[in-house]
C-alpha positions in Angstrom: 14.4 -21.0 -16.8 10.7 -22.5 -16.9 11.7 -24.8 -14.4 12.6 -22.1 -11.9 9.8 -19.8 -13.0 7.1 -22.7 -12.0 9.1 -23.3 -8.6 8.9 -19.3 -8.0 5.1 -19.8 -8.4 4.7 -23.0 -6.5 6.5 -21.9 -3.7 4.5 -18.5 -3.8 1.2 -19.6 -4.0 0.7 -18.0 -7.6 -2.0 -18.9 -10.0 -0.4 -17.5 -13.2 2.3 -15.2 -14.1 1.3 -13.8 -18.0 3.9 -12.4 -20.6 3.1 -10.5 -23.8 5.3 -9.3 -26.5 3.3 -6.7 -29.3 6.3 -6.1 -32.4 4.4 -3.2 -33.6 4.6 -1.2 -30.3 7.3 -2.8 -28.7 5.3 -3.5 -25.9 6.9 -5.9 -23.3 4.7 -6.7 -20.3 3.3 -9.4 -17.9 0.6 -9.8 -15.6 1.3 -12.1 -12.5 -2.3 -13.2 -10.6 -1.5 -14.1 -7.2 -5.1 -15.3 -5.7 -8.5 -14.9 -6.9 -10.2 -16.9 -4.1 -11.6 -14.1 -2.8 -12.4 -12.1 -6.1 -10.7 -10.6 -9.5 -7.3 -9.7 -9.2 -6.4 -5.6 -8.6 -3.5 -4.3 -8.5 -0.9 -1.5 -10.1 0.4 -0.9 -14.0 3.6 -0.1 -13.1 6.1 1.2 -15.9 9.7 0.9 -15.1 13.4 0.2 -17.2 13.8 -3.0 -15.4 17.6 -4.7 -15.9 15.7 -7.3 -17.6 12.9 -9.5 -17.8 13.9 -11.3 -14.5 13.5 -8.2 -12.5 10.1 -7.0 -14.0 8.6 -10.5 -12.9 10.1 -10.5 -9.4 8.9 -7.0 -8.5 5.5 -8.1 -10.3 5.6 -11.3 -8.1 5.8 -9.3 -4.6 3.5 -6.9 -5.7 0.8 -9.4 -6.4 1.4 -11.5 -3.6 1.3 -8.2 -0.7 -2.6 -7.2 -2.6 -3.3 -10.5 -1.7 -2.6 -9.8 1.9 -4.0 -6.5 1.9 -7.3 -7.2 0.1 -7.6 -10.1 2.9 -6.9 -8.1 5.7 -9.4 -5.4 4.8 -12.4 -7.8 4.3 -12.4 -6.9 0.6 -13.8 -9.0 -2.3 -10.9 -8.9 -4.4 -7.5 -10.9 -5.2 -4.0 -9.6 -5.4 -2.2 -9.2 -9.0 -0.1 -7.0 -10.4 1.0 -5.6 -14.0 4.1 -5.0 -15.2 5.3 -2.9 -18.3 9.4 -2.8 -19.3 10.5 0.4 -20.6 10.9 3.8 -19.6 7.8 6.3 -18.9 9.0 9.2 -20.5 10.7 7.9 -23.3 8.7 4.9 -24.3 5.0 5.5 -23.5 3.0 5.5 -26.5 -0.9 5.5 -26.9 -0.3 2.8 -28.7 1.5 1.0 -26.5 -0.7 1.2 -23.4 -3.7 0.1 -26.1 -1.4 -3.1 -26.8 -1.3 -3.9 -22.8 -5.2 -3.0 -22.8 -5.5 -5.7 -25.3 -3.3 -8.2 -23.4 -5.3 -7.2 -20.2 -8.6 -8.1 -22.0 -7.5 -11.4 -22.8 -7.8 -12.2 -18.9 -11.7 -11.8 -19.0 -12.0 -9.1 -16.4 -10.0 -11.4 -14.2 -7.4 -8.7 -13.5 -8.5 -4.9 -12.6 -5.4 -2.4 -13.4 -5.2 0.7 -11.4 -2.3 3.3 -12.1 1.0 3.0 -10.3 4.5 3.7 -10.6 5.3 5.2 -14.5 1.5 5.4 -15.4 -1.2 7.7 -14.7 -5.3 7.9 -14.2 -5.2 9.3 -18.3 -3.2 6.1 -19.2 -5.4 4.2 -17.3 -8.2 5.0 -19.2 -6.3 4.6 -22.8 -5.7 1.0 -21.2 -9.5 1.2 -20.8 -10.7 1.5 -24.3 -9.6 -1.9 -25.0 -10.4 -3.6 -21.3 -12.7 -3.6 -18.4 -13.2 -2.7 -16.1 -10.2 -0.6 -15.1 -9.8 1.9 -12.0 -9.3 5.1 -14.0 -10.9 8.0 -11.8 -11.0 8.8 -8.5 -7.8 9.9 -6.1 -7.7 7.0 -3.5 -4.7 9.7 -1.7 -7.3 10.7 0.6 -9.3 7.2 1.7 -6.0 5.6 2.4 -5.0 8.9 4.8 -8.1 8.5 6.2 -8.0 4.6 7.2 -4.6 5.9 8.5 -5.6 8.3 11.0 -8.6 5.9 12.2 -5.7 3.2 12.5 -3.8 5.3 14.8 -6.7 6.2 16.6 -6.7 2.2 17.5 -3.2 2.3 18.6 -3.3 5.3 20.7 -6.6 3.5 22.2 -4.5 0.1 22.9 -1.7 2.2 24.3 -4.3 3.2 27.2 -5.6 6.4 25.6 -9.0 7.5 24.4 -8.5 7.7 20.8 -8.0 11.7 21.3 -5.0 12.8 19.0 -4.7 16.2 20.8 -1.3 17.0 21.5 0.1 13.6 20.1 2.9 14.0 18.9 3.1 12.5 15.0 6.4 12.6 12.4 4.8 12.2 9.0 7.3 10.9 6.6 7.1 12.0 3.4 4.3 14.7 2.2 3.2 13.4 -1.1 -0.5 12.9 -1.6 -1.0 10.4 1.5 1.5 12.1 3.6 -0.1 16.0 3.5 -3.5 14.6 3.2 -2.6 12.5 6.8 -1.3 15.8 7.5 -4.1 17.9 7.5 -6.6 15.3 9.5 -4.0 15.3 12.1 -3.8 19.0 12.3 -7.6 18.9 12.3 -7.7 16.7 15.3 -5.4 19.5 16.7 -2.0 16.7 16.8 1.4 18.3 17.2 3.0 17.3 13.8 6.4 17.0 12.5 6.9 16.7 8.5 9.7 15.6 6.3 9.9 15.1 2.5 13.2 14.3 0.7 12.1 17.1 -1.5 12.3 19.9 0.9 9.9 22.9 -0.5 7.3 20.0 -0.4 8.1 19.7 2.9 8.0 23.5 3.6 4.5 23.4 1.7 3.1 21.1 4.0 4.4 22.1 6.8 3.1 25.9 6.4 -0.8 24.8 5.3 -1.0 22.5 9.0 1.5 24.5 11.3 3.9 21.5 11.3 7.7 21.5 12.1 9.5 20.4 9.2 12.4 18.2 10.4 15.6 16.3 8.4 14.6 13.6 6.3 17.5 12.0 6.9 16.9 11.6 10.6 13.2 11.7 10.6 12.7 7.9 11.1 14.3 8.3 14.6 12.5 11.8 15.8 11.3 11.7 19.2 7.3 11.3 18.6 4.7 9.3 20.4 3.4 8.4 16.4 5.8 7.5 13.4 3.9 7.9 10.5 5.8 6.1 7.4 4.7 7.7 4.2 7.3 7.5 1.6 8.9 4.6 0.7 9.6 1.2 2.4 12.2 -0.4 4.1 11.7 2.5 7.1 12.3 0.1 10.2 15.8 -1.8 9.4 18.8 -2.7 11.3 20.2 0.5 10.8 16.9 2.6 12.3 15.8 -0.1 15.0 17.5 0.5 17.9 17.5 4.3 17.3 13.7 4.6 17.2 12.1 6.9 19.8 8.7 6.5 19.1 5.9 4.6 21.0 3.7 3.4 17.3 4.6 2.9 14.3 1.5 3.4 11.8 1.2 5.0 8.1 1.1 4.6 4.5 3.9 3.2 3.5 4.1 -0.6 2.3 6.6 -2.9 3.3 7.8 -0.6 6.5 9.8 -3.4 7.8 13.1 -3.9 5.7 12.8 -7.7 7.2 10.1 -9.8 8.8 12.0 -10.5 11.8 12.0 -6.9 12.1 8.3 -7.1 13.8 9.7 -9.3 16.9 12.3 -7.0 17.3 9.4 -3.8 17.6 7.6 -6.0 19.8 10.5 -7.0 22.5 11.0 -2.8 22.3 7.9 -2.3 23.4 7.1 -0.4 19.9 3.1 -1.2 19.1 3.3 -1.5 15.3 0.6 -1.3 12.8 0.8 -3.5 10.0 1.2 -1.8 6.5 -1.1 -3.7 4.5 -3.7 -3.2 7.4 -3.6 0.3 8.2 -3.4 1.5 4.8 -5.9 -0.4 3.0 -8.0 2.6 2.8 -7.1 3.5 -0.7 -7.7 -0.1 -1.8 -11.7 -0.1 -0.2 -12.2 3.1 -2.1 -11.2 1.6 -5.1 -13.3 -1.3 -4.6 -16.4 1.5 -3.7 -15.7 2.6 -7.2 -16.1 -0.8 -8.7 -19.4 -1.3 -7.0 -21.0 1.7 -8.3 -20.9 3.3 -4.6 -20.6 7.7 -3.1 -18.2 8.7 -1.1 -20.1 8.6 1.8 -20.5 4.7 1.3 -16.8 4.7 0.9 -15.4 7.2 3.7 -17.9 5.0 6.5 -16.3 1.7 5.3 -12.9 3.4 5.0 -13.2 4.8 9.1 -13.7 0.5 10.1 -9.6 0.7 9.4 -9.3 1.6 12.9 -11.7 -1.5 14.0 -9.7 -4.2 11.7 -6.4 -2.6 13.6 -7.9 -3.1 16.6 -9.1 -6.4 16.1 -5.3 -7.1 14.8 -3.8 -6.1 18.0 -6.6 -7.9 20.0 -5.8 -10.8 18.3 -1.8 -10.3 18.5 -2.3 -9.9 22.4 -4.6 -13.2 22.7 -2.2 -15.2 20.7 1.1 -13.5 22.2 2.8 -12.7 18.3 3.5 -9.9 17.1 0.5 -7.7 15.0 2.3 -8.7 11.7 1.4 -11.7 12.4 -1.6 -11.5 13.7 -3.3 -10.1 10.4 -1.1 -12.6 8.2 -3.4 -14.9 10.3 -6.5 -13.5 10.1 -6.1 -12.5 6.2 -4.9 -16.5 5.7 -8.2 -17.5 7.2 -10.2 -15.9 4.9 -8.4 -17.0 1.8 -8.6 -20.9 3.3 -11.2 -20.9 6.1 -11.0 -24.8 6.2 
């Protein structure tokens, strides 16, 4: 098992991958550090009843390895890491516990910043804070990273031959949690013709009644006719299944991993589909949360947040130069600033 653990992280590119066991709480957790070229490692505290300790680490693995990317991409001064925690939120999560992982965080020397994810909130965050720092533990990054999506497809629309104008575009959101219904209501503001779908459907209705959207089937939403697809919700939203179907000229939002498979961006290209990169267009949270770090206002954060659309830009520039696709465009220009030699 070592020996394929150490090939995982050779092959990968990882520095370290971290596991701690506390008898008292039960606590059963890693950390995985990706790269720190750039700066300390950020990334979620994610809280999950993984099959087994396998599982936790390869989900902790990709995590860590796509902040890399996305700290990169969006010029940031941070690495990508990730934290994992086995058990089950609501039956396992103790004050204790989380004080446990604080102290296992700790022992890293402020190397890895935890933010909240999946199975842990801002309030756990900051129990995990008594015992390390610095942690992100305040602050709503929902609305930055709805932001840098809106200026990203203000880009797109511009390198489609328009002027940036999203009157009367037509956009299907995809999903309204907290990214989705705040991109919501700055399309509706910039007077967009919006379409909205949530798996939960009186969230949908919600959102849909606040921004004079038409709520549509979730189930089909992925292939509405729209000039915009806006992912939202969770991955995998371009696959095999949904390709050929799509009827949309952009793809742009923020979801991660949109493409179920990287051959996935070719195929978007040779359709004539202009596709946004995820971990480009919605970086916006991830600047915010740096803004935090630094000590900065929101008005710091919300002008650096708005550049989203210039680094998509730049991305598709870049893509057309090069003739690739934009995926791998900003894989490129995220690689040379983690090894500019």
């Amino acid at each position: 098992m070592t020996s394929t653990i150490f090939d995982r992280l050779r092959s990968g590119g990882f520095e370290q991958a971290l596991f701690s066991h506390d008898a008292e709480t039960g606590l059963r957790s890693l950390v995985v550090s990706h790269d720190t070229t750039l700066g300390p490692a950020l990334g979620g505290v994610r809280m999950y009843p993984y099959e087994d300790e396998t599982a936790a680490l390869e989900d902790g693995l990709r995590l860590a390895q796509a902040m890399t990317l996305k700290a990169a991409a969006a010029g940031l001064d941070l690495g990508g890491g990730w934290s994992v925690i086995i058990g089950d939120p609501a039956r396992d999560k103790t004050e204790a516990l989380l004080r446990a992982h604080g102290r296992f965080i700790a022992t890293l020397g402020g190397r890895f910043i935890p933010v909240n994810d999946v199975g842990t909130t801002q309030a756990d965050l900051k129990v995990i804070g008594t015992q390390a720092s610095p942690v992100c533990a305040d602050g709503d990054p929902s609305p930055m990273t709805a932001l840098g999506v809106l200026e990203g497809i203000r880009a797109c629309l511009r390198a489609t031959g328009g002027d940036g104008s999203l009157r009367g575009v037509r956009v299907c959101v995809q999903g309204a949690g907290n990214v989705g219904a705040a991109l919501a209501r700055l399309l509706a503001a910039e007077s967009a013709e919006l379409l909205v779908s949530d798996t939960d459907a009186r969230r949908a209705d919600a959102v849909a009644q606040s921004v004079g959207a038409r709520v549509i089937d979730p189930t089909t939403a992925a292939v509405a006719e729209c000039d915009v697809l806006a992912p939202c919700a969770l991955g995998g939203v371009v696959n095999d299944r949904t390709l050929p179907e799509l009827r949309c000229r952009i793809i742009a939002g923020g979801a991660n991993n949109v493409l179920a498979a990287p051959e996935h961006a070719a195929a978007l290209e040779a359709r004539g589909i202009l596709y946004a990169p995820d971990f480009c267009v919605n970086a916006g949270g991830l600047i915010f949360l740096e803004e935090r770090l630094l000590g900065h206002d929101n008005a710091r954060a919300e002008h650096r947040v708005r550049q989203v659309g210039e680094r998509v830009a730049t991305v598709i520039e870049h893509a057309r130069r090069s003739d690739v696709p934009p995926t791998e465009a900003a894989l490129s220009l995220a690689r040379a600033r983690l090894h500019p030699h």
